[in-house]
N, C-alpha and C positions, 0 to 999 in steps of 0.2 A: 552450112555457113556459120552458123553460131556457135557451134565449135571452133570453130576456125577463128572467131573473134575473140574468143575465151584464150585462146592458146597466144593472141597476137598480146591482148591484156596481160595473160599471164606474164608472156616476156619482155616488154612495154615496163611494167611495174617492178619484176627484177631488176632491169635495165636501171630502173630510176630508183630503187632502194642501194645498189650498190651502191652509189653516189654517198652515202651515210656510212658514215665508218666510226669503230667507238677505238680508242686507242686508250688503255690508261696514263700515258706520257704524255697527252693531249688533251687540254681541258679537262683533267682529271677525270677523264674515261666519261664525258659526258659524249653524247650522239653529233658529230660535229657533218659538214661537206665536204667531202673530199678530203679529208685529213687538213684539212685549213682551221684555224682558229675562230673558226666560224659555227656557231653550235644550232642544232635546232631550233633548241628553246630563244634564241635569239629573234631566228626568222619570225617563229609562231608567234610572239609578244610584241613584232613589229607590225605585221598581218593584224594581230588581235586588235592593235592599238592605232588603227585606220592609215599605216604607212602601206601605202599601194607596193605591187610586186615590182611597178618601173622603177618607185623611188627606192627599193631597197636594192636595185639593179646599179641605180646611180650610185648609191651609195656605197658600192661594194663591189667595183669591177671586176672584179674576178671570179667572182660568181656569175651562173648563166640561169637562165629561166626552169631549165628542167631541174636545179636545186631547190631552187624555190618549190616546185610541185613536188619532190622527192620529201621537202621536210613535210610537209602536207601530208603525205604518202604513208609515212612512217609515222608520226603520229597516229593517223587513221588506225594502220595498220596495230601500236601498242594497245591502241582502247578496245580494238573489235571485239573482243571476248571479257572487257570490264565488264564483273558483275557490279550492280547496286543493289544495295539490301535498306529496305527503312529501317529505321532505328526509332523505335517507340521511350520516348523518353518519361 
């Protein structure tokens, strides 16, 4: 069974980074939704900045909830393998 969840995860999470498209014609090749002018870094800074996922829902009809969890997604997914190093100053 837990393979089987892993597998459903897997394509769950596909599913939901397709949604992320980088175009350089578009936002200057930043990571946008669906090719809309709608960028990650937008979602993330409204999220970061206590604007709930309804109000950015409202604010932005044309986006749907699994984008919202996609920029999430893909973010996660660019840091998972950030290293940090101290820096002894």
């Amino acid at each position: 069974m837990a393979a089987e969840e892993g597998m459903m995860y897997s394509k769950e999470y596909s599913e939901l980074l397709a949604r992320i498209t980088v175009n350089p014609d578009i936002m200057v090749g930043k990571p946008v939704i669906r090719g809309m002018r709608i960028t990650v870094e937008q979602i993330l800074k409204a999220l970061g900045g206590g604007v709930s996922a309804s109000d950015i829902l409202e604010d932005y009809p044309e986006l749907e909830s699994e984008d919202i969890q996609a920029a999430i997604l893909y973010a996660s997914e660019r840091i998972e393998n950030e290293k940090v190093y101290a820096v002894n100053g």
